[in-house]
C-alpha positions in Angstrom: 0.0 0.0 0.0 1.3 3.3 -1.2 1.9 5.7 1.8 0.8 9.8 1.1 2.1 12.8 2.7 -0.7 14.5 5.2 1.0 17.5 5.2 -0.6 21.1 3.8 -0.3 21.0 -0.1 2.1 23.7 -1.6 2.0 23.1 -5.0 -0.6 23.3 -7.2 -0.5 19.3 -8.7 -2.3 20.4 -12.1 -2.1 22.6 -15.0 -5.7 24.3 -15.2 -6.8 24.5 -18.8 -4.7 20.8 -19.6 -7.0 19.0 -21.5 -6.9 15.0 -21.9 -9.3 12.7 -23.9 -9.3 9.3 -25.4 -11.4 7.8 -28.6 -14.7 5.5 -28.0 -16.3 3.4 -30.5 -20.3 2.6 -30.4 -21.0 -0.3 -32.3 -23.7 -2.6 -31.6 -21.9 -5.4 -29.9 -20.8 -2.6 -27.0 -23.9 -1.4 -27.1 -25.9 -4.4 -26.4 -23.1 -5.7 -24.1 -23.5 -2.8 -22.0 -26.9 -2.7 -21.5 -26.9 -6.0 -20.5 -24.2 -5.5 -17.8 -25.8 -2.5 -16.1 -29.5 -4.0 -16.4 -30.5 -1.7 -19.3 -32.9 -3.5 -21.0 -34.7 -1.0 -23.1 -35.5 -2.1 -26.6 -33.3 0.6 -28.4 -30.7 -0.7 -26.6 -30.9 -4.1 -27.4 -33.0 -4.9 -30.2 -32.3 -3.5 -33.8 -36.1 -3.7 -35.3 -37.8 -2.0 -32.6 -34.7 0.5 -32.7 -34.9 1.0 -36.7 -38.5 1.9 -35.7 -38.1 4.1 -32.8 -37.0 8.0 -32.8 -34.0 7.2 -33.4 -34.3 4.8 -36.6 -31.0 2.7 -34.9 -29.7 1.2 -31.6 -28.4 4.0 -29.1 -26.3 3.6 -26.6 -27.4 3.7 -22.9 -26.8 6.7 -21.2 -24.7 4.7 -18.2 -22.5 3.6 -21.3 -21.3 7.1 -22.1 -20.7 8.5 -18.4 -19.4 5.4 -17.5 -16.6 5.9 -20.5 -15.7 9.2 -19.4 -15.5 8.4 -16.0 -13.4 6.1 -16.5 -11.4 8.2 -18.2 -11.2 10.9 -15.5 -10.0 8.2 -13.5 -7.5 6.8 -15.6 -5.8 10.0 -16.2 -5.5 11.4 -12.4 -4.8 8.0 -10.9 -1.9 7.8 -13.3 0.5 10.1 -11.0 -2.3 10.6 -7.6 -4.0 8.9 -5.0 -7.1 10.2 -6.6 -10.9 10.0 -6.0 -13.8 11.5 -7.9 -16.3 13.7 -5.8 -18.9 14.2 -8.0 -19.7 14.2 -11.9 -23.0 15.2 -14.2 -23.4 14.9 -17.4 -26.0 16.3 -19.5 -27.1 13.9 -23.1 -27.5 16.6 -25.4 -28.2 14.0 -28.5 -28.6 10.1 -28.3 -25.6 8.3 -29.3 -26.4 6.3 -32.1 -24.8 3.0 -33.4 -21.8 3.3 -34.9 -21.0 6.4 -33.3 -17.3 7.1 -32.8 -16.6 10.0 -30.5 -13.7 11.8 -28.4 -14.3 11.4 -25.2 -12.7 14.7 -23.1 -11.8 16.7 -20.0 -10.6 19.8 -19.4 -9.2 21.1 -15.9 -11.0 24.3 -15.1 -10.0 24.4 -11.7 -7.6 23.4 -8.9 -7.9 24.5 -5.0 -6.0 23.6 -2.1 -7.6 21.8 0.2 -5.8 21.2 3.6 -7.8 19.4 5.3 -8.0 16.8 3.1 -4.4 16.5 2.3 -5.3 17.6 -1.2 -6.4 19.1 -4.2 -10.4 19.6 -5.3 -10.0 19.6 -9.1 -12.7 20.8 -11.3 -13.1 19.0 -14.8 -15.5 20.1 -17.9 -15.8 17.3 -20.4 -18.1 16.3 -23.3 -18.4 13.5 -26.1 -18.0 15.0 -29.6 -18.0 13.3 -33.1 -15.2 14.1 -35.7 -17.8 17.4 -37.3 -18.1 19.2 -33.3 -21.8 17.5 -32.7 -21.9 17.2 -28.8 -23.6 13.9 -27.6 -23.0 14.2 -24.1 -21.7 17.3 -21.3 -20.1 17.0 -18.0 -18.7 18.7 -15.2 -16.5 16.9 -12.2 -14.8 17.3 -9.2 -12.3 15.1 -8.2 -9.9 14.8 -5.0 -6.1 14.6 -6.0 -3.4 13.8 -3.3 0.1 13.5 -4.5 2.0 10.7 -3.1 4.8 10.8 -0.9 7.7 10.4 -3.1 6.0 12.9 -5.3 5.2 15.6 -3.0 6.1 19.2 -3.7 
């Protein structure tokens, strides 16, 4: 287990304005297999003829399947060089992500704040999923606790 300094941060850990993002693929395999794993089991997740003739004319993925993706994301990218812990995160589904669908996931830092009594950092995060033409699918904001670790303490 990794030890952490619980000493009064100094250092601000984070560049506000950094921004870090991965690509996601939504074909209907991922789609289905999702839905199934969180307990999804709405039609237009699942089943392509009721899809082809609901709103959307085509699977979609669940909304769990997008937040989930950036989330992970979020995580992935502090935990790299923290001891880090998300605080809270909403997103907002601006458009239904439709089969096929292959979008950048991203966050940007917006904000960083010492917070001794925690041993940390809150960081704020904006993010959204966005196709290759700028169409936003999905918005977000997050907060996350960072702690540097011992041997990486300013």
């Amino acid at each position: 287990m990794m030890s952490f300094n619980q000493r009064t941060p100094t250092s601000d850990p984070v560049v506000v304005g950094a921004r870090f993002e991965r690509r996601a693929v939504f074909d209907a395999e991922s789609i289905r297999q999702f839905a199934t794993l969180s307990g999804d089991h709405n039609p237009l997740h699942h089943d392509a003829v009721a899809a082809a003739a609901g709103p959307f004319g085509r699977l979609i993925a669940s909304g769990p399947h997008v937040t989930s993706l950036m989330m992970g994301l979020d995580a992935t990218y502090f935990s790299s060089r923290f001891e880090a812990l998300g605080l809270e995160f909403d997103f907002r589904f601006v458009r239904a992500i439709p089969e096929g669908a292959e979008l950048t996931l991203e966050w940007t830092i917006t904000g960083s704040e010492a917070k001794p009594s925690l041993s940390g950092y809150i960081v704020s995060v904006e993010g959204r999923a966005v196709d290759d033409e700028g169409i936003v699918y999905t918005t977000a904001h997050g907060s996350n606790l960072l702690r540097t670790p011992k041997g990486n303490a300013p």
